[in-house]
C-alpha positions as CSV (number, residue, x, y, z in Angstrom):
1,X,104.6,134.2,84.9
2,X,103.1,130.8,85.9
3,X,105.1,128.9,83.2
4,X,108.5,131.2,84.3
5,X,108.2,130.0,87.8
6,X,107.7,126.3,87.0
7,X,110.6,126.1,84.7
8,X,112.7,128.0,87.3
9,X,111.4,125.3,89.8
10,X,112.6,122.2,87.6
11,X,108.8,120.8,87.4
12,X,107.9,121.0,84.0
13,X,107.6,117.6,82.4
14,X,105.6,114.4,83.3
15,X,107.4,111.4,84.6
16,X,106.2,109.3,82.1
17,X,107.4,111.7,78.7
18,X,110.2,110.7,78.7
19,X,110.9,109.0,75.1
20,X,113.8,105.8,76.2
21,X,113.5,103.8,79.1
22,X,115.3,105.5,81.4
23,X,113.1,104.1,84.7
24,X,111.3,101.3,86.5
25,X,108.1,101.9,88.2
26,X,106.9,99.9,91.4
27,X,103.3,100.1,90.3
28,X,100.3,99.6,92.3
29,X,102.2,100.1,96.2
30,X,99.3,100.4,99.0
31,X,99.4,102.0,101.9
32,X,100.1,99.8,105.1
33,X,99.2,102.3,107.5
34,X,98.0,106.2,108.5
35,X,98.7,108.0,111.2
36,X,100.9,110.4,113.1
37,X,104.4,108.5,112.5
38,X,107.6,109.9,111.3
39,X,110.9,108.2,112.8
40,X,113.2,110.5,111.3
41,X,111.6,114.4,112.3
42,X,110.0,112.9,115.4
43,X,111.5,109.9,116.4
44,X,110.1,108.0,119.3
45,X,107.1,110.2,119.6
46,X,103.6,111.0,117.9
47,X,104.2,113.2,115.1
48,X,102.9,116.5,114.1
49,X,101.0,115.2,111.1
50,X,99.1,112.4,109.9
51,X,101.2,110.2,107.2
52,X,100.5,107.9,104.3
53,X,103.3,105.4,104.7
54,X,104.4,102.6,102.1
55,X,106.1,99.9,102.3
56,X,107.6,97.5,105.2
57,X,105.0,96.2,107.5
58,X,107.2,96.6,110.9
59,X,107.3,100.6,110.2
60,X,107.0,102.2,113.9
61,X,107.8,105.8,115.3
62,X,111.4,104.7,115.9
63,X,113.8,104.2,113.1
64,X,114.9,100.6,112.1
65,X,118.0,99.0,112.1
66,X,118.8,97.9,108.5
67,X,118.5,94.5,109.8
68,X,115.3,95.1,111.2
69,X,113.8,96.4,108.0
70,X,114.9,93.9,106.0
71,X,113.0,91.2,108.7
72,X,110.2,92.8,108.2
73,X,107.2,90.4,107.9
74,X,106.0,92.1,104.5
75,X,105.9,95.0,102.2
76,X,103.7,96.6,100.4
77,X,105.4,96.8,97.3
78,X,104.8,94.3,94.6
79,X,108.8,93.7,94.5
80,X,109.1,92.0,97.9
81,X,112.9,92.8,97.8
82,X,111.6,96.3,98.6
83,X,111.4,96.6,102.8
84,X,111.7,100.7,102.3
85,X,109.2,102.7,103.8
86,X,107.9,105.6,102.2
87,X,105.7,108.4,103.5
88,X,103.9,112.0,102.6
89,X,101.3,114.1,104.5
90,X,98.0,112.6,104.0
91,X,95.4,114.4,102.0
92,X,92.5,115.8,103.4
93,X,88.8,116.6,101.5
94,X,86.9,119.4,103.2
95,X,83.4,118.8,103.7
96,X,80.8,121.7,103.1
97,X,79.9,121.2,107.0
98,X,83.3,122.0,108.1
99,X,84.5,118.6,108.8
100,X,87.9,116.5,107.3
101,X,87.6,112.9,105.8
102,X,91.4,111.4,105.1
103,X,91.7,110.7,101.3
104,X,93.1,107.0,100.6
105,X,95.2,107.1,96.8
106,X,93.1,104.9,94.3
107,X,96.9,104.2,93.1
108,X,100.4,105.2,94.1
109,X,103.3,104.5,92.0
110,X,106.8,104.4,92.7
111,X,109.5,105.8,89.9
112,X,113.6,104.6,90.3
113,X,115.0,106.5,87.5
114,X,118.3,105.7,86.3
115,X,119.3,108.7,84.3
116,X,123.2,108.5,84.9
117,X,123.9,105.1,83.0
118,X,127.8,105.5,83.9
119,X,128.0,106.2,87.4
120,X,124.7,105.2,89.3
121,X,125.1,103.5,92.8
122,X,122.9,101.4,94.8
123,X,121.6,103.2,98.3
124,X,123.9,102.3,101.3
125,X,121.6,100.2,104.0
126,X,119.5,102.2,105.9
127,X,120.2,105.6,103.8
128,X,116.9,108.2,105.0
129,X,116.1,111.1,102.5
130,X,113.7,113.8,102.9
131,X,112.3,115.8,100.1
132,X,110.3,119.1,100.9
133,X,109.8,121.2,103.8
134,X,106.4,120.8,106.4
135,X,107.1,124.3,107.7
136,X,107.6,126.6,104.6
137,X,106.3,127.9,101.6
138,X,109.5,129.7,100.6
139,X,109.4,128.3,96.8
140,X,113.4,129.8,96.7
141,X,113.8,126.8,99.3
142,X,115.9,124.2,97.3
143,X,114.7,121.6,99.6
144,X,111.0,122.3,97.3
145,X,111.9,121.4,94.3
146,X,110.9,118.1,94.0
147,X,107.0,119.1,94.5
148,X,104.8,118.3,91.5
149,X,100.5,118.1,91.8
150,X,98.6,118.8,89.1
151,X,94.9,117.5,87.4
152,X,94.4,114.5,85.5
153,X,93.7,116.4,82.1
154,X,97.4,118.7,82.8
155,X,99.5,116.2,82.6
156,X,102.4,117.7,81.3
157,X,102.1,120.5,83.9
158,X,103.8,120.0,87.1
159,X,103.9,122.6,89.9
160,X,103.5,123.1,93.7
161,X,100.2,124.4,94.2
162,X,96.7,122.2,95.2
163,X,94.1,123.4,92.2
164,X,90.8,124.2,93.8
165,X,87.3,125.6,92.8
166,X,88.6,128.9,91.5
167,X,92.1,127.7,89.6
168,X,89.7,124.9,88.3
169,X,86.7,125.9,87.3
170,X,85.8,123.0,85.2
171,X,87.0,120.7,87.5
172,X,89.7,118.3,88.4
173,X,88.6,114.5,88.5
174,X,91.8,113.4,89.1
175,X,94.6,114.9,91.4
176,X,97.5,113.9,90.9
177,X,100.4,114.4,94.3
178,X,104.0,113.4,93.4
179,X,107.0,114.5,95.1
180,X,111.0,113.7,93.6
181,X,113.6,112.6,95.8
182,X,117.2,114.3,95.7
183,X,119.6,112.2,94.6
184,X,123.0,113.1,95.2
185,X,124.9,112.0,98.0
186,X,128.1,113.0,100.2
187,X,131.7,111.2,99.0
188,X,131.6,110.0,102.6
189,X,128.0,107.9,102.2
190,X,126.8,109.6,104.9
191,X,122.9,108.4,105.8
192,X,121.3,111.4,107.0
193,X,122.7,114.8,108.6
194,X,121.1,117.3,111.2
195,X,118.3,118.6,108.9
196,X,117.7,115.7,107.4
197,X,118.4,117.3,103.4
198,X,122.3,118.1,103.6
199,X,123.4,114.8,102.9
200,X,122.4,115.0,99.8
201,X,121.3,117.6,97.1
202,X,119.6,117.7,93.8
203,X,121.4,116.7,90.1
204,X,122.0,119.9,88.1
205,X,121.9,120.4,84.6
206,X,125.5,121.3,83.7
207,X,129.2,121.0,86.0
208,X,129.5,124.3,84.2
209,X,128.3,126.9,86.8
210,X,127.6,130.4,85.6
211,X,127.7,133.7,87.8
212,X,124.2,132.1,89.0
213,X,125.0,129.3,90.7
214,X,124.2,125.7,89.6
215,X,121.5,125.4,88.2
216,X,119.3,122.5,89.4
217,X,117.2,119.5,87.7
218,X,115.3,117.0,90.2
219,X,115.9,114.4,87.3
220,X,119.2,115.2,86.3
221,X,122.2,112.5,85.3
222,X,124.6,114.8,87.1
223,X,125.9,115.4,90.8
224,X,127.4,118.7,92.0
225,X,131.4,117.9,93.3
226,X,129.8,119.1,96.5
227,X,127.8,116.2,96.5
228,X,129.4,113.3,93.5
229,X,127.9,110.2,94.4
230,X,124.8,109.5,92.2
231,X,122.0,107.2,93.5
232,X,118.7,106.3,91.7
233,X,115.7,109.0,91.5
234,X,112.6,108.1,93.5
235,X,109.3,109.8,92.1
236,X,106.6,109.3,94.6
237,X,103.2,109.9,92.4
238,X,99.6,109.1,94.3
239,X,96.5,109.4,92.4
240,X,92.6,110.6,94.1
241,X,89.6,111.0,92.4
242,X,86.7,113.3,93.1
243,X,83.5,111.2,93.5
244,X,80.1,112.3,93.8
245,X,79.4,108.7,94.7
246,X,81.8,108.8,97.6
247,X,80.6,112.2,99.3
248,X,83.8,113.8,97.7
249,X,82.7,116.1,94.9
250,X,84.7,118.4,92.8
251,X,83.2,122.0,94.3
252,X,83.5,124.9,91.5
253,X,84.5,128.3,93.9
254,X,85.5,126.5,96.9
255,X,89.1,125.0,98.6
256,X,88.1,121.4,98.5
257,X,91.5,119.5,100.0
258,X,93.9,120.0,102.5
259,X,97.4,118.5,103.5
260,X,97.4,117.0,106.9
261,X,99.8,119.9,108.2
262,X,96.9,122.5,107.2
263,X,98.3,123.8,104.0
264,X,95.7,124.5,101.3
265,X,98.4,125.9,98.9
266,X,100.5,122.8,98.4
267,X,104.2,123.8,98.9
268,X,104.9,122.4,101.7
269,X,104.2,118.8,100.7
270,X,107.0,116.8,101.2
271,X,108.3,113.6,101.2
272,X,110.6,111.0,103.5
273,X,112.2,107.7,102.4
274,X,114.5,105.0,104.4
275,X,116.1,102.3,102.7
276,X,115.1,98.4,103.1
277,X,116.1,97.0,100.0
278,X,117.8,93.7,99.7
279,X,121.3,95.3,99.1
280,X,122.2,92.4,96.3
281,X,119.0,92.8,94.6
282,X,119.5,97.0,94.4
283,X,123.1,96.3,93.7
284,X,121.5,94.2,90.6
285,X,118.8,96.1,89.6
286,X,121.4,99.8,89.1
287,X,123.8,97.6,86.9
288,X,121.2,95.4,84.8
289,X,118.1,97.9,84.7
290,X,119.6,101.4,84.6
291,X,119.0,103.3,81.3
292,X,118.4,102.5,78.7
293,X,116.7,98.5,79.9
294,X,114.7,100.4,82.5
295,X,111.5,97.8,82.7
296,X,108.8,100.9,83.0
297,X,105.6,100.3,84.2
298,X,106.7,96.5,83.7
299,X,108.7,95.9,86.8
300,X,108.7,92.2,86.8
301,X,110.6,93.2,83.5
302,X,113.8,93.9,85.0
303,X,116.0,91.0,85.9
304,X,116.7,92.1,88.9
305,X,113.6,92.9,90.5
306,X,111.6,89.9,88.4
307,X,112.5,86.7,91.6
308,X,110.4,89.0,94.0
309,X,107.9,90.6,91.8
310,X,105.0,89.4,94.1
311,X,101.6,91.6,93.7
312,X,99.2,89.1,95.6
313,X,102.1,88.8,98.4
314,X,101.8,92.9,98.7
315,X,97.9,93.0,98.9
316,X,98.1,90.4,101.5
317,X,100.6,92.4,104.0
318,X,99.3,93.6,106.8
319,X,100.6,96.4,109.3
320,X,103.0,95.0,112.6
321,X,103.2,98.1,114.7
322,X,101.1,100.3,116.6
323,X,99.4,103.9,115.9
324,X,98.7,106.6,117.7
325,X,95.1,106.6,119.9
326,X,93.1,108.8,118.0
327,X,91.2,109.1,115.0
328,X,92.5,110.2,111.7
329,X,89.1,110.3,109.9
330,X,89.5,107.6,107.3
331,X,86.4,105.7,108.4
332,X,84.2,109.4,109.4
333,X,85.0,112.6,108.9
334,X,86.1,114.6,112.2
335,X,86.0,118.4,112.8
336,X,89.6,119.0,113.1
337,X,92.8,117.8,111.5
338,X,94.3,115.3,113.8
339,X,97.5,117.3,116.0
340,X,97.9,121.1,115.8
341,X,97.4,121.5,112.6
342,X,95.3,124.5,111.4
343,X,94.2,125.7,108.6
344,X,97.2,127.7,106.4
345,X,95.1,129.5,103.7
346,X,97.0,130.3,100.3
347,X,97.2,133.9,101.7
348,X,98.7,132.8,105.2
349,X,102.1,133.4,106.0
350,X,105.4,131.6,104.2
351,X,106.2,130.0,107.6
352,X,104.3,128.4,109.7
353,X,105.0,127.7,113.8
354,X,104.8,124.6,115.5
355,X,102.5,124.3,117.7
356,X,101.7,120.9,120.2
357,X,98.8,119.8,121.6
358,X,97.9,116.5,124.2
359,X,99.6,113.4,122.8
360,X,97.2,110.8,122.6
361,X,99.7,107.8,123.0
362,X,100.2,104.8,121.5
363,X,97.9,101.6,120.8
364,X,97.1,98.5,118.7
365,X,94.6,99.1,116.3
366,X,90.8,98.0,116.9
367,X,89.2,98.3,113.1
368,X,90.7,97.3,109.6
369,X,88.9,100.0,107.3
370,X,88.4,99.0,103.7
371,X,90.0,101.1,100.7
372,X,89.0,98.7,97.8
373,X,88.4,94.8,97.1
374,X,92.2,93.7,98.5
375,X,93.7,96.5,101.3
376,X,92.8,97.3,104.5
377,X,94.1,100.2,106.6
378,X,94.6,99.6,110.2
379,X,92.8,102.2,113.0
380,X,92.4,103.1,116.0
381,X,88.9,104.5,116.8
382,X,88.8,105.7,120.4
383,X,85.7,104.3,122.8
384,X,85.4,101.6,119.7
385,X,86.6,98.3,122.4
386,X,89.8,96.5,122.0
387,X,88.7,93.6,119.3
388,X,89.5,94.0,115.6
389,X,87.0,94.3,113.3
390,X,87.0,94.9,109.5
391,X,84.9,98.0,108.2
């Protein structure tokens, strides 16, 4: 049944099995900042959920002109060219006591296939796509498709469902969170469209539909007419570990993350993406670094990318904007999820209401909290004073 399901889904497969060079991974992208932001669901405003963004430094709660990204002060991204932002729900581990600590990745890694060798085009300035669905777990939603998490020791087993005590009894050191991108774009280049996913659409298999319809592959070298112009594949994968060290065990019998939206389950992860690149140096990279001279896990490798391949640059860029005034529990745990977020058990219902509670506003942040020996993640921790401080 399990194995049905995730064949029918289009995640079976690891991003790395494939046998020819067919990608080029930004390796090693930090976060720049966490917090309730998201420009393109709730633009202008404090969003529903916390986020784990990527990328440009001058990312706010309003989108940026193409311009603007590309003046960004910084990025995140070893490949400096790079002035995207990129940004999933944060992940959550549940303490025994009832409390949430946010989960910084160890590593998060950034795939551009280029599986269409013939036809592949650069993104147009400024292009948003959004994989996933906050609100659902309908897995016949085609918008899901590009969910993969599974465990360290599974990796050829992708699917949409966080393992926990009981799925994984012997434990799960490493969890691995990775969401595809769709790929396919309108003839017209449109950048977005009212919900965000209709703009573009997944690759399918075959331009030979049977009486089922087409039949969908997140990596596919092929666009639906509906849909013909083929960009790159972004595969978002983040990487956490289960420390006893860190006061985050592996708990046999017990749920022991969350998503920031409250689901335990793992569906609804999802995935949102605007374009910053340097349009000559993505214009480059699709011609001289598509399949088969993808670079891998070897990014200053490809031609194109190799002038801006700057990794002390990215671990030296800090955050311009400002976050919203409370705390997101990445320096303590707190006893709710940040927003109106409760928990959605794996037997709660397929949709899930929005709900709103006080927004806390905007402010600079007042702490710099460590997440290894080169980032830190800016905070805001409410009654903490006004001055920075690094944590």
């Amino acid at each position: 049944m399990l194995a049905t399901l995730v064949a029918a889904l289009g995640l079976a497969g690891s991003a790395s099995a494939q046998a020819f060079p067919d990608h080029t991974i930004i390796t090693n992208i930090s976060p720049i900042m966490m917090g309730r932001i998201d420009p393109i669901i709730d633009p202008g405003k404090v969003g529903a959920h916390v986020h784990t963004v990527l990328g440009a430094s001058n990312f706010r709660s309003e989108l940026n002109t193409p311009q603007e990204m590309l003046n960004a002060q910084c990025t995140t991204a070893a490949v400096t060219a790079d002035k995207s932002n990129y940004w999933t729900p944060t992940l959550y581990y549940m303490h025994d006591n009832g409390t949430y600590e946010a989960m910084s990745p160890f590593n998060t890694r950034i795939y551009y296939f280029t599986t269409n060798e013939t036809n592949m085009n650069p993104f147009p300035p400024g292009l948003r796509i959004v994989a996933g669905t906050a609100m659902s777990r309908d897995l016949s939603d085609v918008r899901m498709r590009g969910v993969e998490l599974h465990c360290g020791d599974k990796p050829d087993l992708f699917h949409p469902w966080l393992p926990n005590g009981t799925t994984h009894p012997n434990g799960c050191n490493d969890l691995h969170v990775g969401i595809r991108f769709p790929s396919c774009g309108l003839a017209n280049g449109a950048l977005d469209s009212e919900n965000h996913f209709d703009h573009m659409t997944w690759p399918v298999e075959s331009l030979d539909y049977g009486p089922e319809g087409p039949k969908y592959n997140p990596n596919g070298p092929l666009c639906p007419p509906s849909h013909p112009i083929k960009y790159p594949t972004i595969f978002l994968q983040a990487f956490y570990k289960f420390e006893e060290k860190h006061g985050r065990p592996w708990r046999a019998g017990k749920n022991n993350v969350v998503f920031s939206n409250g689901d335990m389950l793992g569906p609804s992860f999802h995935g949102d993406f605007v374009n910053g690149w340097d349009p000559t140096v993505l214009t480059n990279f699709v011609k001289q670094c598509n399949t088969p001279n993808g670079a891998q896990d070897k990014p200053q490798n490809c031609p194109a990318w190799a002038p801006s391949f700057n990794q002390e640059a990215s671990r030296q860029c800090a955050y311009q904007g400002m976050l919203p005034a409370e705390d997101i529990g990445l320096y303590r745990a707190i006893n709710e999820l940040p927003g109106c977020n409760p928990l959605w058990p794996a037997d709660g219902p397929v949709q899930r209401e929005r709900c709103s509670k006080p927004d806390p506003g905007f402010a600079g942040p007042n702490r710099f909290i460590g997440i290894g020996n080169e980032r830190r993640i800016p905070v805001y921790l409410p009654n903490a004073g006004n001055y920075t401080e690094m944590l």
